[in-house]
N, C-alpha and C positions, 0 to 999 in steps of 0.2 A: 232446917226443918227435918226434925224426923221421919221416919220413912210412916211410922202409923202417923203422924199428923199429916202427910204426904196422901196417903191412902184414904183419910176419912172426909179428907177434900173430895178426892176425885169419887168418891164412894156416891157422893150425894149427886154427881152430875148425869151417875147413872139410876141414879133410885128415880128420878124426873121419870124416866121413862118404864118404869115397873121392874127394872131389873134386882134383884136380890144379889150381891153379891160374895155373902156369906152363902149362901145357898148354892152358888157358880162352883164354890171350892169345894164344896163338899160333893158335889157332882165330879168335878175334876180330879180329886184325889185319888176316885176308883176307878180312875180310865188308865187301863195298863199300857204301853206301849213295847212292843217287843223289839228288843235292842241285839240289831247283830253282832255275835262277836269277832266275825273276819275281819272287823276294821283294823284289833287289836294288834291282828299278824299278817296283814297284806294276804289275806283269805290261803295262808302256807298251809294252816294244820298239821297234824303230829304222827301222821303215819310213817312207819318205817322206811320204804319204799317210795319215800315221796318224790313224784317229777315235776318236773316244769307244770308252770301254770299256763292251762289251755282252757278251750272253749269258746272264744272268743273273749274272752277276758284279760284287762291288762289294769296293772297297778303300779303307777308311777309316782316315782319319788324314791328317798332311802333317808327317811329321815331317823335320827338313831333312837335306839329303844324299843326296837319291837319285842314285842313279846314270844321267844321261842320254848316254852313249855307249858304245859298247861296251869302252873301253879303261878307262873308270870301273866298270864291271858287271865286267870280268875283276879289276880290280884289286882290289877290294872282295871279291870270292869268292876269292882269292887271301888277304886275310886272313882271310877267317871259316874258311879251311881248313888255317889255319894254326893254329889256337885250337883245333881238332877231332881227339881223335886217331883215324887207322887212315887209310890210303889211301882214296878215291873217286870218285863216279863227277858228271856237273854233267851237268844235263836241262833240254835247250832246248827250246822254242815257236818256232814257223817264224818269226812276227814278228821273230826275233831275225838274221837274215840282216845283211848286211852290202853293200849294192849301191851303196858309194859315191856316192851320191846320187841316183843313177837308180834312175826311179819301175817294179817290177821286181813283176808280178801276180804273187799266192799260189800260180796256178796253174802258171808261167812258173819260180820255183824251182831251183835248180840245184845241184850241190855246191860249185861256186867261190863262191856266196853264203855258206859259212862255211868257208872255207879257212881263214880267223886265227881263228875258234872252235879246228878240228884242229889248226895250229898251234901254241896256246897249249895245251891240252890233251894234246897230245906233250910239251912243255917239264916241263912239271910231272907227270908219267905218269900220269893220269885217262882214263876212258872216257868217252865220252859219249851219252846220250840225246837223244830226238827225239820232239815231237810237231806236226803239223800243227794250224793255228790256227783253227779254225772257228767264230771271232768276233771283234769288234770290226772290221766290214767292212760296205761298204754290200750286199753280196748274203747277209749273215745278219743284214739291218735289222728281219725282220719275224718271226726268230726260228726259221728254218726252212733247212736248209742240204740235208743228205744224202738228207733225205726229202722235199725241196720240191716243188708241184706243177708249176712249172713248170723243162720240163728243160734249157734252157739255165741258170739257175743251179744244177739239180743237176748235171751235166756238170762247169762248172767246180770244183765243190767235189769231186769225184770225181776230177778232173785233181791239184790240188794234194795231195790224198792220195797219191795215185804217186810225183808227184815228191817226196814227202814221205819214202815207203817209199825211194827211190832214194837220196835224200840218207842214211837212216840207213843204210843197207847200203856208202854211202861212209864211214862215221862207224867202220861193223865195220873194213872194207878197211885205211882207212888208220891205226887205233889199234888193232889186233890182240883187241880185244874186243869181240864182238857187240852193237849199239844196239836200245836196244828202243824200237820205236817206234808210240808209242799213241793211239788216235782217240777224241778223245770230240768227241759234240754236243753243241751246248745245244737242239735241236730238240723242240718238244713246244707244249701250247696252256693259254692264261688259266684258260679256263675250262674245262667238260666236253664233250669232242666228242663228235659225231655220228656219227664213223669216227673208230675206232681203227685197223682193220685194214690202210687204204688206204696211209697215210702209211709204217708197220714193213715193209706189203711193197715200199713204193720203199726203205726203208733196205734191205732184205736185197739190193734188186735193186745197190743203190749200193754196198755193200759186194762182194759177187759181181766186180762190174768193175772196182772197185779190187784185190783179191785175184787176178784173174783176171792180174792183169800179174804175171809173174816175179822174184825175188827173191831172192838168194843167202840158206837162211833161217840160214845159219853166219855171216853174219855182219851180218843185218837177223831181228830177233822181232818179231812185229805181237802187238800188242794192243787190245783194245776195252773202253771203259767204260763205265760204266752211270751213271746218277743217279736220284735217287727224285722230287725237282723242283727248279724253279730259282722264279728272280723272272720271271715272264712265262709258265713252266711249271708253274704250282701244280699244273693239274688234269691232266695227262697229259702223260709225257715218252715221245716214241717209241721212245728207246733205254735200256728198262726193265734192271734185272736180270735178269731171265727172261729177255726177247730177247737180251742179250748173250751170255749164260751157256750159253744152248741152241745160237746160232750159234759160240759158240767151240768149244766141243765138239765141233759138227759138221764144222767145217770146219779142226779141229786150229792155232787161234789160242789165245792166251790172253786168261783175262779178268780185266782190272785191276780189283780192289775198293781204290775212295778211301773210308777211314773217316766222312766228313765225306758219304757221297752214300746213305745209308739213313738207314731210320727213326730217331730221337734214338734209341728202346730196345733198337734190331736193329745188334747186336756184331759186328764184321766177325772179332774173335777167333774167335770160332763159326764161323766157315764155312770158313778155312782146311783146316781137318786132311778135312774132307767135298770140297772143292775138291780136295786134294791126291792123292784115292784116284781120281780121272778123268785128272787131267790134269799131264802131266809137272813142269808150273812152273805157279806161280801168280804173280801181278803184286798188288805193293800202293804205293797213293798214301795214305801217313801225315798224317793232318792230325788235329783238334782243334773238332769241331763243337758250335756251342754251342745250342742248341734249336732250330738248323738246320744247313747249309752254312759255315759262316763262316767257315774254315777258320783257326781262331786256330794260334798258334804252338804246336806240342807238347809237351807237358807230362810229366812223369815220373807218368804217374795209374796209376790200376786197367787201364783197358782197353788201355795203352801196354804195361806190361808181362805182360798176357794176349795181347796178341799175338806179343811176343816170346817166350813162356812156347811158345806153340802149334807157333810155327818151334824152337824150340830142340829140344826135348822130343820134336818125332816128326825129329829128323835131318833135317832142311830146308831149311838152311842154303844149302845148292846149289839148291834148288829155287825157293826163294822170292824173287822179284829184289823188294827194299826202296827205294820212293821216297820222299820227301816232298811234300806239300803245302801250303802255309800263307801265308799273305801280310796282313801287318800294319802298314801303313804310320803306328802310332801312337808305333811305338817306335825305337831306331836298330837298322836293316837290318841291319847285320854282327851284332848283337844277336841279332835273332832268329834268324837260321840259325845260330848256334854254340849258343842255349837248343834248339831243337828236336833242332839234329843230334847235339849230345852227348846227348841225354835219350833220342833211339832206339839212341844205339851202348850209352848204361848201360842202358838195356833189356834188350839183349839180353846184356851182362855181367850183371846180375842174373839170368836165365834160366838163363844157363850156370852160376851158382851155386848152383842150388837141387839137391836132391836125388832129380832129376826120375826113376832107377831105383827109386828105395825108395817114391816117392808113387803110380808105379805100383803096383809090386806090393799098396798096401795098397789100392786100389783091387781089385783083381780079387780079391782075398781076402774083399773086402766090411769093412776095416776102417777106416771114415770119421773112428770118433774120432781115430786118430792120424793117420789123412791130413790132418786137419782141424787138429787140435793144431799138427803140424808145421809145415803150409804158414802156418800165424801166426806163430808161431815164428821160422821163417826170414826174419820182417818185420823184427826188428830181431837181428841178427845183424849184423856190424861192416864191412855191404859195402862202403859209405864209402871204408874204409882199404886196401879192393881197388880200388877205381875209380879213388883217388888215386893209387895207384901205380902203375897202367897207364896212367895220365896221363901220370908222370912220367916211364914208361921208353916212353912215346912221344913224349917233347922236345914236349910242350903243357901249356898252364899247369896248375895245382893249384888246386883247388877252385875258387873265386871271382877267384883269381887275373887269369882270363883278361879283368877289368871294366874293371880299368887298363885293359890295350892297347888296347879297344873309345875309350876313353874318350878316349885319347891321339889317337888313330888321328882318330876324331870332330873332336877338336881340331885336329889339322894338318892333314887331309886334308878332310872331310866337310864343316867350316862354311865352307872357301871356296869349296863350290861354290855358285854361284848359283840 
């Protein structure tokens, strides 16, 4: 059977219950998701000067083909978004500049350091993302950047945040869609300090004089994120959930919740639709944590589509800007960003599938057994045969299809790199 007579079966199982699901695709079409591009290079990026990768961050594996220049890193996301359907958005890390060889401080930054990012991102019609890099540098050696005691190295990390916010507001300017652009630290201590308070109020003061400088905010969104701890941060991270969450608020920022930076059992699902009654937009960084941080590649699970479930169901869609996180150096790269990013775009087609008016109302009725009946129910119902078919009427492959081209791709392109 073919895949439309496949779809126009399962099409009418859903019209029973008023869903439209021509109507589903065309909503879905124009829901961008922002794809990062460290997966491509085990988060190296291209500065001259590059050292070891710190912060708490680690990336395991060495599987071959990574992308070490930026025309291998465009090429390679060039196909994994060719395997993906629906238009989107590619979120860069400062590291990823481009200064032709010259050796060009974090803090020194410019917009002509990614002109061929905007560029190549015109060509293909994508928006683009932006975060400042506040690691893998000898001035956050000791794990301490925004909050650090002494203030010439917090100064410069304050600098490069500006010119960070500058650069995304070039990134709005020149690609007609607003960058959002997000800070996180790795700052925090081993073990259990002695001052908490000392360090969060140099953050708040660091953040204040970054904020303090001007911003078109139509066409640069700041955002801040939180962590729960890292490798080096077990015992206290100075830029908690709380502290972010309370300075966003107050100073009308948003604030990014990455799945993979709370507790294993603390649901980032949960806190959306609570986040969304303060604050106009909320920010998410989609990852895959596995009894920590880890940020595995994402997977089509329970809490993947409870998040999706949460943006659908309270009309969000505009509200909620969707990133990804993930970085997997075991598997092949173009791999995993087409496993992760197709698995948040069939999220959120599963979400637009469900019969999210009727599960309310049995809610506020107090009627659980059928709320409860249903929402199982709806677990195998023939969604499959929709997702294939909005695959295919967005010219990307069909089901597994897409294993070839990775595979091929791998073949000609990926094993002769060195």
């Amino acid at each position: 059977m073919s895949v439309k007579s496949q779809f126009d079966l399962a099409k009418k199982e859903y019209e029973q219950w008023g869903i439209n699901v021509e109507e589903v695709f065309e909503i879905l079409k124009n829901v961008p998701i922002s794809v990062h591009c460290w997966q491509g290079d085990d988060i190296g990026g291209f500065e001259v000067n590059k050292v070891e990768l710190s912060g708490g961050i680690d990336v395991t594996g060495n599987y071959p083909g990574k992308a070490t220049t930026p025309e291998e890193l465009r090429m390679d996301l060039e196909k994994a978004l060719s395997l993906i359907p629906g238009k989107h958005r590619i979120n860069l890390h400062a590291i990823y500049a481009e200064t032709d060889g010259e050796v060009v401080e974090r803090d020194q930054l410019e917009p002509k350091h990614f002109e061929k990012w905007v560029a190549w991102a015109k060509e293909h019609g994508l928006g683009l993302d932006f975060n400042p890099t506040l690691f893998s540098h000898e001035k956050s050696a000791d794990g301490l950047t925004l909050s650090h005691p002494d203030p010439e190295i917090r100064k410069f990390w304050i600098d490069h945040c500006i010119a960070s916010r500058r650069i995304g507001e070039y990134f709005g300017r020149e690609l007609g869609t607003p960058c959002l652009t997000n800070i996180w630290i790795p700052d925090g201590y081993k073990d259990v300090p002695s001052d908490r308070l000392t360090p969060r109020k140099r953050l708040k003061e660091s953040l204040d004089e970054i904020f303090a400088v001007e911003v078109d905010e139509a066409l640069n969104i700041d955002a801040v994120e939180s962590k729960l701890f890292g490798i080096g941060s077990e015992s206290f991270v100075v830029g908690s959930h709380e502290f972010y969450l309370s300075y966003a608020l107050k100073n009308n920022k948003l604030c990014l919740l990455d799945t993979g930076h709370y507790h294993p059992t603390e649901m980032v699902s949960n806190k959306i639709s609570a986040m969304l009654l303060f604050s106009e937009k909320v920010a998410l960084h989609v990852s895959r944590p596995v009894r920590w941080d880890s940020d595995h590649v994402v997977t089509f699970d329970d809490e993947l589509k409870e998040i999706a479930l949460e943006i659908v169901r309270n009309n969000a869609l505009d509200q909620v800007m969707i990133g990804l996180d993930f970085f997997d150096a075991s598997i092949n790269r173009i791999a995993a960003w087409t496993i992760g990013t197709r698995n948040m775009v069939k999220a959120l087609l599963f979400a637009m599938l469900m019969p999210n008016e009727q599960l309310k109302e049995l809610q506020e009725k107090g009627d659980f057994t059928k709320r409860l009946a249903l929402i199982e129910e709806f677990k195998t119902y023939p969604f499959g045969a929709i997702w294939n078919y909005y695959c295919e009427q967005m010219n990307v492959p069909v089901k597994e299809q897409w294993i070839e081209d990775v595979e091929q791709y791998e073949e000609t392109v990926l094993s002769r790199r060195k």
